[in-house]
N, C-alpha and C positions, 0 to 999 in steps of 0.2 A: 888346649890342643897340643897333644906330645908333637916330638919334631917327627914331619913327613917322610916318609920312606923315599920317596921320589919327586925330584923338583921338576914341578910345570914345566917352569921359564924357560925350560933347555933343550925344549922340544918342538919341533914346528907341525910333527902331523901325530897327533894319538889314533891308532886304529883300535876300536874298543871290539872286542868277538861276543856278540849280544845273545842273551838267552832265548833257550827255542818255541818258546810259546808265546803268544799273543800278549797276554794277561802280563807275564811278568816281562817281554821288553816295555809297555808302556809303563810299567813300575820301576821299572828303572831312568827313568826321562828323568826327575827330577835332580837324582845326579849328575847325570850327563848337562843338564842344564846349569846345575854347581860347578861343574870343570867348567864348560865356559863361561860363566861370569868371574873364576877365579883367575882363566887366561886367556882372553877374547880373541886374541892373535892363533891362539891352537888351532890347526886344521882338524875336527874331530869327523872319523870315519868308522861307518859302521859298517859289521860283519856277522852275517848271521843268516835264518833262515828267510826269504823272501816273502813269504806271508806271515814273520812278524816285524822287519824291521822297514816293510811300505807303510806299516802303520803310522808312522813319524816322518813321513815326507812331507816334507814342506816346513819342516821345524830349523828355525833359524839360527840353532849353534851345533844344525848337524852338514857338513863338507859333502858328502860324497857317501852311497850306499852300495855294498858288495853281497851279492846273494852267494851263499856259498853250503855244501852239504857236508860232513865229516865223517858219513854214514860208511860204512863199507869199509874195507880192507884198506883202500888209497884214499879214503876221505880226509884223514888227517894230512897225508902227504901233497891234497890236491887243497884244503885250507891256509896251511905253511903256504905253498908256493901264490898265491892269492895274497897273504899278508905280504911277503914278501916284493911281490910286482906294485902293489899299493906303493911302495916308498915308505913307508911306517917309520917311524924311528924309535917307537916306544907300544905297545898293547897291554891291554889292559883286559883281565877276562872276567866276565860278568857272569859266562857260562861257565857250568860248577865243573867240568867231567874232565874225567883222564881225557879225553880225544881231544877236546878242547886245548888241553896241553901239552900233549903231542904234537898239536898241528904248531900251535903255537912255538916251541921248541924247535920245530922242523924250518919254520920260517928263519930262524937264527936272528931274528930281531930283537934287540937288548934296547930297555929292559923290558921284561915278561911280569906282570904285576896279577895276583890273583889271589884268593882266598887256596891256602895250602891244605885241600880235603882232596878224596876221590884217589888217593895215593901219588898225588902229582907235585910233590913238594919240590924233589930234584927238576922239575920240568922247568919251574920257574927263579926267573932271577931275585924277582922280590915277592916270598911268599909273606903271606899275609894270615895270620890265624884266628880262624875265624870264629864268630860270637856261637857261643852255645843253642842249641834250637830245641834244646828239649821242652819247652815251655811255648805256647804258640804266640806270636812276636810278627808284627808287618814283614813280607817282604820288601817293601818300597823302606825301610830300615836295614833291614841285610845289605841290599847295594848301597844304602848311604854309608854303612860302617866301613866298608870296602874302601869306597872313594877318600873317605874321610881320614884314614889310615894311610892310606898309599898317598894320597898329596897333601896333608896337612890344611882341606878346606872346612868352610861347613858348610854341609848341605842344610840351609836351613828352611825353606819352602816346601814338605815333600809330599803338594800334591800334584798329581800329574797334569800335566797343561800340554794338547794337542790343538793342532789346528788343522783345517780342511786347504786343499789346494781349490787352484780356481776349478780344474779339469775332475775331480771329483766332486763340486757343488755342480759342473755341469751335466756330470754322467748321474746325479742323484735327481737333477730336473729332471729330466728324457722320463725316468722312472716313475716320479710322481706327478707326470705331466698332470692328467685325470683325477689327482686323487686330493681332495677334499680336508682342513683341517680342522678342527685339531686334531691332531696325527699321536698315535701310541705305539710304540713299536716292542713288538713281542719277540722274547729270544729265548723258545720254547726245546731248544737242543742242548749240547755238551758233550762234551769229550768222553763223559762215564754214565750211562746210565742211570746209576744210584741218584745223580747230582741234576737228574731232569724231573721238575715238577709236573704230575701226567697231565697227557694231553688233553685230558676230558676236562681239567681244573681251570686251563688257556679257556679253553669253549665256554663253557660256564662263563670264565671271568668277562670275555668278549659281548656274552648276551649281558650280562650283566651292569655294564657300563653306560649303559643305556645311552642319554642325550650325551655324558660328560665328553665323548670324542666323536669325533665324524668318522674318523677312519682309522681302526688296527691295522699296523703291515707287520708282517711274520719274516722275520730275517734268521737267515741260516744259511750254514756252507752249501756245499756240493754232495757231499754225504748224507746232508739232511735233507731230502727234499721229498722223501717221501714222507718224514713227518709234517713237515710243511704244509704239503700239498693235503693230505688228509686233514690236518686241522683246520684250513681252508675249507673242505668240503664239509665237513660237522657245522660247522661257524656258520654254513650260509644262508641257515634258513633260520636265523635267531633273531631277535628285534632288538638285536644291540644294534653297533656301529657297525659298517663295512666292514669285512674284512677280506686283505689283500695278501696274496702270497708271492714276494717280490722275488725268491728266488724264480718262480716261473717265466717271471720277464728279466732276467739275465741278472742279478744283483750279485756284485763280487767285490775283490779286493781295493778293485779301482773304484766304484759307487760307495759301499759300506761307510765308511763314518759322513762322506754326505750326506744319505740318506739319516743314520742316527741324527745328526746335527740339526735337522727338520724335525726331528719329533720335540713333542711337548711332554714326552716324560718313556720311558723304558723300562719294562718290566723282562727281568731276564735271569734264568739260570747263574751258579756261579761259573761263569766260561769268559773266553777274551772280548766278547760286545759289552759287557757290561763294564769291563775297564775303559773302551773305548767311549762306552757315554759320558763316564765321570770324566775322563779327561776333557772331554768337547763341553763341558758342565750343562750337560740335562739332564733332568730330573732322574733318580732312578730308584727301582724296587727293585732290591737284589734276593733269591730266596738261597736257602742254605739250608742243607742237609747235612750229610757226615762228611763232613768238609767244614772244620771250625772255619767261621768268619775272621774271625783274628791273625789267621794266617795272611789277608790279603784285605787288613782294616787301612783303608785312606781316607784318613783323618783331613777334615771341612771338606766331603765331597757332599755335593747335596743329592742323598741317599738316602734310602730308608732299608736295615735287613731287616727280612724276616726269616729267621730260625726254625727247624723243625722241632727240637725240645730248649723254650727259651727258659724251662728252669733248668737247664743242666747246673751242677754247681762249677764257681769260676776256674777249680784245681783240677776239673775236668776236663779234657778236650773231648769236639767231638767224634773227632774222627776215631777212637778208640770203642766211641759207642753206635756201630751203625745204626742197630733195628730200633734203639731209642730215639734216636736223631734222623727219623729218614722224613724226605723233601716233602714228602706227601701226606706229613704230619698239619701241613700249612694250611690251613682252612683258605679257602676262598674269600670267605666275608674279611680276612682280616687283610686280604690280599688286596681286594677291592677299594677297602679304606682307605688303604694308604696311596692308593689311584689316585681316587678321587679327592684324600685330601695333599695331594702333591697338584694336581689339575688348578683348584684352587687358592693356589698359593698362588702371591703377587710376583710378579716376575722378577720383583729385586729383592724378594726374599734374601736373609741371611742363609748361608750355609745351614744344610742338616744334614745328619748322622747321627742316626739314630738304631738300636733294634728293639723289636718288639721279638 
């Protein structure tokens, strides 16, 4: 390990400015859990958006959580003064964007640590240059080459470890007061369409599963609820399992990974629930479309992908190839299998990751 850019030891609060998506702040945890085991004493503070950085509440080498927006004309101005009031003595940006370093900048907090991209190299005090991405490579590697640079640790665990508060296993009882296990929980939405396996494949899969689960629940934002709510109504007249549309009895930020946490396995699009289940470690089917897997591979999570073209060859990504690689390419029966043979795995199974 070359010599660090910036020493730990001389800081009493890191406030880190966390990336805006779900998926990739919990891909970043295992960093943030490398700073603190490398400085247990650090106050580490997080900043970011509020439905991705409640996803790591209750995580025990994180201080204090700051929701903050940098959206708009005064968003950086109104992030600076946010770092700033925090007492910060040092930040670290996780989030890749000019605005990020702007705000960051505006707070006048030194030092300013971050991968030197998005034209914001003057912005910071210790830029950091970042690994090349032309080749598809983990994110949850990206923020470790970060942290690993900038303080001279190693991040060497880097799969993501979440835990459930007491107040969200209570708000995910309430929910599944009625509801019957073995529990499979379907995450049939996403952020882009292309990257959603259709809804008639969920339906099928649900009749299909026959005895191996008692009860599907269908988790989804606030956006999604009309897909929810419809694949609910296809679903109900099938001779599989129950199934339940949790967003219809109020399922949110505050419930969500309780509720994951109770399932005995997760079948879900590539979007931010299925990083949430690796972390809480249950079982998951991740499906993948034009969206290479390799961009967001977390290595021993007990996973299983499926691909929409699993001969792509390896110098290929697939995001370059959409209509070869789309979601929909995934047959059901192969979707099923790996239900069923994730169902009957022993519970102290070793880790898998695997794609088919």
């Amino acid at each position: 390990m070359k010599k660090p850019a910036v020493d730990l030891s001389k800081f009493r609060r890191l406030a880190i400015l966390m990336p805006n998506w779900l998926g990739d702040a919990v891909m970043a945890e295992p960093s943030i859990r490398a700073i603190c085991g490398a400085a247990p004493s650090l106050e580490l503070s997080l900043f970011g958006r509020a439905s991705a950085i409640s996803m790591l509440e209750g995580h025990p080498a994180i201080s204090s959580f700051t929701a903050i927006d940098d959206q708009g004309i005064l968003g950086p101005l109104a992030s600076g003064r946010a770092l700033r009031a925090a007492g910060a003595d040092a930040v670290l940006l996780l989030r890749g964007s000019f605005r990020s370093g702007l705000g960051a900048a505006i707070s006048r907090v030194r030092p300013r640590i971050g991968f030197a991209r998005d034209a914001r190299r003057a912005l910071l005090t210790h830029p950091i240059t970042p690994p090349a991405r032309d080749r598809p490579s983990p994110t949850v590697d990206f923020y470790a080459t970060l942290v690993e640079s900038a303080f001279g640790i190693t991040v060497q665990d880097r799969l993501p470890r979440l835990v459930t508060t007491p107040s969200e296993r209570e708000a995910a009882s309430r929910l599944l007061a009625d509801i019957a296990g073995p529990i499979v929980g379907f995450v049939p939405g996403g952020s882009k369409l292309e990257k959603r396996w259709p809804m008639d494949r969920f339906v099928d899969l649900a009749d299909r599963l026959g005895s191996d689960a008692e009860t599907v629940v269908l988790l989804g934002g606030p956006d999604e609820r009309d897909l929810l709510s419809e694949l609910e109504a296809n679903a109900r007249n099938g001779s599989g399992p129950r199934v339940i549309d949790l967003a219809s009895r109020g399922l949110g930020l505050d419930s969500l990974r309780g509720v994951i946490e109770r399932c005995s396995a997760v079948v879900t699009n590539d979007t931010g629930p299925r990083h949430l289940a690796v972390a809480l470690g249950i079982p998951t089917i991740a499906l993948f479309g034009p969206t290479d897997h390799r961009w967001t591979t977390l290595r021993g999570a007990r996973e299983r992908i499926l691909i929409g073209e699993p001969f792509l060859p390896e110098e290929q990504v697939a995001d370059r190839y959409p209509k070869m690689c789309r979601v929909d390419r995934i047959p059901v029966g192969d979707v099923l299998h790996a239900v069923k043979t994730t169902l009957h795995e022993p519970r102290d199974a070793e880790s898998v990751s695997s794609t088919t």
